[in-house]
N, C-alpha and C positions, 0 to 999 in steps of 0.2 A: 642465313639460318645455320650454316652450318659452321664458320669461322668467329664465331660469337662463343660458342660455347669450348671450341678448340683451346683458344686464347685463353678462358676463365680454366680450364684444365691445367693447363702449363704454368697459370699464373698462381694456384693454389696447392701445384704439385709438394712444393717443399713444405708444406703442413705435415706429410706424411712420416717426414725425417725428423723433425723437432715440433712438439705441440704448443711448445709453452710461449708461443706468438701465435700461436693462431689468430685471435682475436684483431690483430694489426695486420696480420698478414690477409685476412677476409675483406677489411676495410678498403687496402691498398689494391687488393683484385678489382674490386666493385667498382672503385672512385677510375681505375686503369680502364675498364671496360667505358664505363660512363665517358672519360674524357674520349676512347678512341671513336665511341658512336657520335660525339658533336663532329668531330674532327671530319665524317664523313668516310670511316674508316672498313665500315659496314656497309656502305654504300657499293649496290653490283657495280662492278666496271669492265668495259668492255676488255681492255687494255690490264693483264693481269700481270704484275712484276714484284716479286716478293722486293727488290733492291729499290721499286721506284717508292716502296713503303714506309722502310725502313728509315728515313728520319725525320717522317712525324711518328713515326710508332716508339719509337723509345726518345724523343723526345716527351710525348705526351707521358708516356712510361716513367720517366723520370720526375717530371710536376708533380704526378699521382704520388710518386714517393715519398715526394720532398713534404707535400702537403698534410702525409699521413705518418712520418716520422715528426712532425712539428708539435703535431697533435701527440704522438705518444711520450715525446721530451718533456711534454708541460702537464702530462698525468704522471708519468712514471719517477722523474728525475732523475731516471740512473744514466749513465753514460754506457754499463756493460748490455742493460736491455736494450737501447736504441741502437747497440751495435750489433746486436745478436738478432734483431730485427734486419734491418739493413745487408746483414749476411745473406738471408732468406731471400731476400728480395733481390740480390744480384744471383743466387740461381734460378729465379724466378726470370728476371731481365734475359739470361743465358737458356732457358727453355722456349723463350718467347717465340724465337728467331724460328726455331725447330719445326714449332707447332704453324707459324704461319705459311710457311715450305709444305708443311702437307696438306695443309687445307686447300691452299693455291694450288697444289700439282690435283690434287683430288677433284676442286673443280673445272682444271682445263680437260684431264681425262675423263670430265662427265660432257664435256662437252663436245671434244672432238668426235668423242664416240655418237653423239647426238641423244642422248641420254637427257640432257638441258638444253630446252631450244626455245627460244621467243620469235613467234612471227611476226618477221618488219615489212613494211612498206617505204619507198623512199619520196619523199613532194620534190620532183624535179625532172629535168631530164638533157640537162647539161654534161659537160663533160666529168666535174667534179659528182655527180649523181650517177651517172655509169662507172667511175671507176669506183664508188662504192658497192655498187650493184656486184661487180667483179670481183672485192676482196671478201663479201659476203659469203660468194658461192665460193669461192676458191680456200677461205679459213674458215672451217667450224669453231677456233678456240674463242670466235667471237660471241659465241652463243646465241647465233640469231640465221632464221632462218628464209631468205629472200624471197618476198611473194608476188614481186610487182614497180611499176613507179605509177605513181601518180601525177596528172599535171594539167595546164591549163590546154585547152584546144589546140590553140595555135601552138602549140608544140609540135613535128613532128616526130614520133616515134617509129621510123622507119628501119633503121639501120637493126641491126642482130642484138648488139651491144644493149639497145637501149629499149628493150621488150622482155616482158612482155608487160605493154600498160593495161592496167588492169583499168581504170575509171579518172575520172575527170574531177578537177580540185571540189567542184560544189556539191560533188557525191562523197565525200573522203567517209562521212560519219557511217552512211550505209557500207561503205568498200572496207572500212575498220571491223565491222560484223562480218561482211562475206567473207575474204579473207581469215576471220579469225587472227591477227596480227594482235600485238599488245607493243607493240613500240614503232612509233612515225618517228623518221627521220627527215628533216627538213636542210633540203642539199640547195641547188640553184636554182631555184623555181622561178618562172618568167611571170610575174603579177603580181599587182598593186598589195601594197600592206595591207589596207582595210579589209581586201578581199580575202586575203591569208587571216588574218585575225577572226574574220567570223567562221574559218570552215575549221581552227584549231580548240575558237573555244566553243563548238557543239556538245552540247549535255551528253552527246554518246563517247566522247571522246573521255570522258572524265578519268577513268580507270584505266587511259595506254597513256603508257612514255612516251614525253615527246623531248627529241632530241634537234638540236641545229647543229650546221655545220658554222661557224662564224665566217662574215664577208672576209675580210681581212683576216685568215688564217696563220697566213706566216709570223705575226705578232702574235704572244700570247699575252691573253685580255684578263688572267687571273691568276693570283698565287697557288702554289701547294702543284700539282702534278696533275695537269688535265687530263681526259679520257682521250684517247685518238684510236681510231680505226685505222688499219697502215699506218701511215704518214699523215691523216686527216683526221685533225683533232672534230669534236663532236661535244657540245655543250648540252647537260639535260637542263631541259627548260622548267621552270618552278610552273608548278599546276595551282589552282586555286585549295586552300586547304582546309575551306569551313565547311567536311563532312567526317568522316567515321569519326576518331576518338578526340581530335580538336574541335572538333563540330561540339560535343559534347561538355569539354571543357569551357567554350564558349557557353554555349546553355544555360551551364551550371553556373556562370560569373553573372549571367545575364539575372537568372531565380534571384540569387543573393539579392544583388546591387538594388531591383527590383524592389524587393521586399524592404530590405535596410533602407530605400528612398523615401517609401510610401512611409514608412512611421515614422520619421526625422522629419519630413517634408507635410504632417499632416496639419500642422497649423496655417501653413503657407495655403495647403488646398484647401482648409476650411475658408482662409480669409479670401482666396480668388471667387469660391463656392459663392461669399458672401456680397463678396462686392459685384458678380455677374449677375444675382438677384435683384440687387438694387438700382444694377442698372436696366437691366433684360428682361424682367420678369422670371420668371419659372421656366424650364426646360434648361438649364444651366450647363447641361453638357450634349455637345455638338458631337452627331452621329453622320460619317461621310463612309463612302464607301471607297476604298483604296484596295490597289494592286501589289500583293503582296511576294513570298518566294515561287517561284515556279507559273507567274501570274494568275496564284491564284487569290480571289478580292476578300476583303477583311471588313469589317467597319472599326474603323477609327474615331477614336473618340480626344474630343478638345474641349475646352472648356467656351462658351458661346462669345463672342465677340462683336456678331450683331445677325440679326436674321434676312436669310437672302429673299428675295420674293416668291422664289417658288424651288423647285429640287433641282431642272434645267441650269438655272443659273449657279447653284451650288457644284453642280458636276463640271460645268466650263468656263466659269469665270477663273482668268487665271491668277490674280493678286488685286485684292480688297485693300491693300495695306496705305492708299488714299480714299479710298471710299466716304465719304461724309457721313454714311447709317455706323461708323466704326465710333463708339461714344470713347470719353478721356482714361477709361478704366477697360476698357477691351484695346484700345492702342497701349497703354504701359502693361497688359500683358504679351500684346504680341511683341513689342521691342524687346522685354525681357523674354520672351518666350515662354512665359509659364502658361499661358495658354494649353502648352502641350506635355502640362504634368499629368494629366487623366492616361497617358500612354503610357505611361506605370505599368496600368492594368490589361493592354494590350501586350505587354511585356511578358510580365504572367502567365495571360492566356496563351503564349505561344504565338502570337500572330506577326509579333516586332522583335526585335532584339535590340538592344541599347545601341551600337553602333552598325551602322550600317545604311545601304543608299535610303535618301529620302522617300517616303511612299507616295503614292503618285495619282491619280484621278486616275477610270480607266478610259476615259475622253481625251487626254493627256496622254496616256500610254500606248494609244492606238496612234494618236499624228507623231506622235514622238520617234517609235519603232519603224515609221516608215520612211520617215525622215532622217535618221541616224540608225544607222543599221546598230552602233554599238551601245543604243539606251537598252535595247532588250536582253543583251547580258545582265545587267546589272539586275535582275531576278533570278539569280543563280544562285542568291541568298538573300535573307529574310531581310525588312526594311528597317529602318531604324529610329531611332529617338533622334538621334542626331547622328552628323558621319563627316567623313573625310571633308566631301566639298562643300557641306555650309559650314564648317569650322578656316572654310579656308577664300572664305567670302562669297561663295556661290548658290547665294539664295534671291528671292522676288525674280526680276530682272535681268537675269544672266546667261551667256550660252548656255544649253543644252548640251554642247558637244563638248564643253569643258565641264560639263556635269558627268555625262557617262564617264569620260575618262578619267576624272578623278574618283567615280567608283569601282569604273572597272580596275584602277589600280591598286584603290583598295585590297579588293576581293583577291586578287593574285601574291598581294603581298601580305597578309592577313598575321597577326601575332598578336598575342596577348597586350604587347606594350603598345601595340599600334593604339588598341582598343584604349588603352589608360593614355595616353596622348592626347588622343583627339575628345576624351572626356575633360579632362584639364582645360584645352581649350575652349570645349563649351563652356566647363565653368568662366572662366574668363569672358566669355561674349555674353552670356548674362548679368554680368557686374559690370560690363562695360555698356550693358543695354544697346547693342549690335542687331538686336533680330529685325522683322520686318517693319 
């Protein structure tokens, strides 16, 4: 928050001296700021060095220029303006340095002084995990303040070094509240992955950093200037990202797409409409009861395909898609899957969102979750019209455990183009008549 607007200062200073580029000179601020926050250049780092900055900073600084002199060469045509621009902008370049020197000294002295401080916890309690515990206490410019390790039983936590444990790996989400900590670091903890994965992705965890130490440290696993504590670099691990304002922009793609489906697609729904009458009689749309975000149950709606004998069998039967009661026009909707254009309007209502895991019976979600500790992640956002793993053949008949994890991957790795991906593919599996 605060090296954000440092930077927009220094980089708008030379307005003051000549106005008659302001207008190019405001663009090239903006588009400099924009490219340094992709860059990750606004990103806290533990590890503060104004020289390990310095060339992605005036590289990106330079693109911003080159992009925004390109633009003024082909409004203006003059050569004496784009030079008289470009002036500007090399005392701008020559301010830049200045202003990230003081922001950088300003917040290590908010730090040492303890003025900025996050409480960490560490998952470990190996030797790599004690000598973090050590550089913690012994540097405040790390901004973080040591409350504990964390680890599995059989650990012992005896020695001086390696105290004080505060609680046990399957407790982390309550120890994150008592504590009051807002960043876990993830050092040499002695236990199975699965087991790690369900105590990191707990709903109380959503809002602290979570950080790894990488196995293989001495290689480094990424470009640009990693974070490192001492000598012990520290990776922030990606959080799942569909809530506060992406949450939202998803939402809002989810309303459109929704709406723009339902009026394009209403002949489609009139003729499914028409042809499940003639085959099914009346009740034409199928009302199921599904486990939605947060397991809480929805009713879903489908267009009817044939009638189960009683509600028993609708709730646990797990695939009809040979069934003999399934007539010739309820199977070429489920192959094509238009079956499931009524979830438009579960869309709508807020119950679904267009991509996302498949919804689920809650007879289904109860053997499911007990059997695969990581199907109950996968309600940690809203269900979907379609998603990652039936786009990627993981529909009727398939693991469950390659179900959750192609959602849980989803959900961690979540972007707008993901969402337009795996829509293209469903169109695709529709005209290739792929469904069940």
């Amino acid at each position: 928050m605060l090296v954000l607007p440092i930077d927009l200062a220094a980089l708008l200073a030379p307005i003051a001296a000549d106005q008659k580029f302001w207008k190019a000179s405001v663009a090239m601020a903006f588009v400099t700021v924009g490219a340094f926050a992709v860059g990750g250049l606004y990103r806290a780092r533990r590890h503060v060095s104004v020289l390990d900055e310095l060339p992605q900073l005036y590289f990106r600084f330079l693109a911003a220029t080159a992009a925004v002199a390109i633009v003024v060469a082909t409004r203006h045509n003059s050569i004496d303006y784009v030079g008289g621009f470009l002036r500007l902008a090399a005392v701008s370049a020559v301010l830049l340095l200045p202003a990230r020197v003081i922001s950088r000294m300003t917040v290590l002295t908010a730090r040492r002084r303890r003025w900025v401080e996050h409480g960490a916890i560490i998952l470990g309690g190996g030797p790599v995990a004690i000598e973090l515990a050590r550089l913690l206490r012994r540097y405040p410019q790390y901004g973080l303040r040591f409350a504990g390790f964390v680890d599995v039983p059989t650990t012992a936590h005896v020695k001086r070094e390696s105290t004080p444990l505060v609680g046990h790996l399957e407790d982390l989400e309550e120890l994150v509240r008592y504590t009051e900590c807002d960043v876990v670091i993830i050092a040499d903890i002695d236990c199975a992955e699965s087991q790690l994965l369900r105590a990191v992705r707990a709903s109380g965890l959503a809002d602290t950093d979570l950080w790894m130490v990488p196995r293989l440290r001495e290689f480094p696993g990424s470009v640009g200037s990693p974070d490192h504590i001492g000598a012990i670099p520290v990776v922030p691990l990606r959080r799942p990202t569909l809530s506060g304002p992406k949450w939202m922009v998803k939402r809002t793609s989810d309303v459109i797409f929704a709406s723009i489906a339902l009026l394009l697609l209403s002949p489609i729904l009139s003729f499914c409409a028409v042809g499940t009458y003639l085959e099914g009689g009346k009740d034409i749309i199928f009302r199921q009861q599904r486990i939605g975000r947060y397991g809480k149950p929805f009713s879903l709606m489908k267009f009817r395909s044939m009638r189960p004998v009683d509600e028993t069998e609708s709730q646990t039967n797990w695939n009809i898609g040979h069934d003999p009661r399934v007539g010739p026009f309820g199977r070429f909707m489920r192959r094509t899957s238009l079956d499931e254009l009524p979830q438009l309007w579960n869309i709508l209502r807020g119950d679904m969102t267009v991509v996302g895991p498949r919804p689920e019976r809650p007879y289904f979600v109860d053997r499911f979750s007990v059997d695969y500790p990581e199907y109950a992640m996968r309600h940690r956002v809203p269900v979907g019209l379609t998603g990652l793993a039936q786009v990627s053949g993981l529909r009727g008949d398939t693991p469950i455990s390659d179900r959750a994890r192609f959602d849980n991957y989803y959900i961690e790795n979540w972007s707008l183009w993901l969402d337009a991906k795996v829509i293209l593919r469903t169109v695709a599996e529709v005209f290739r008549g792929g469904g069940r």
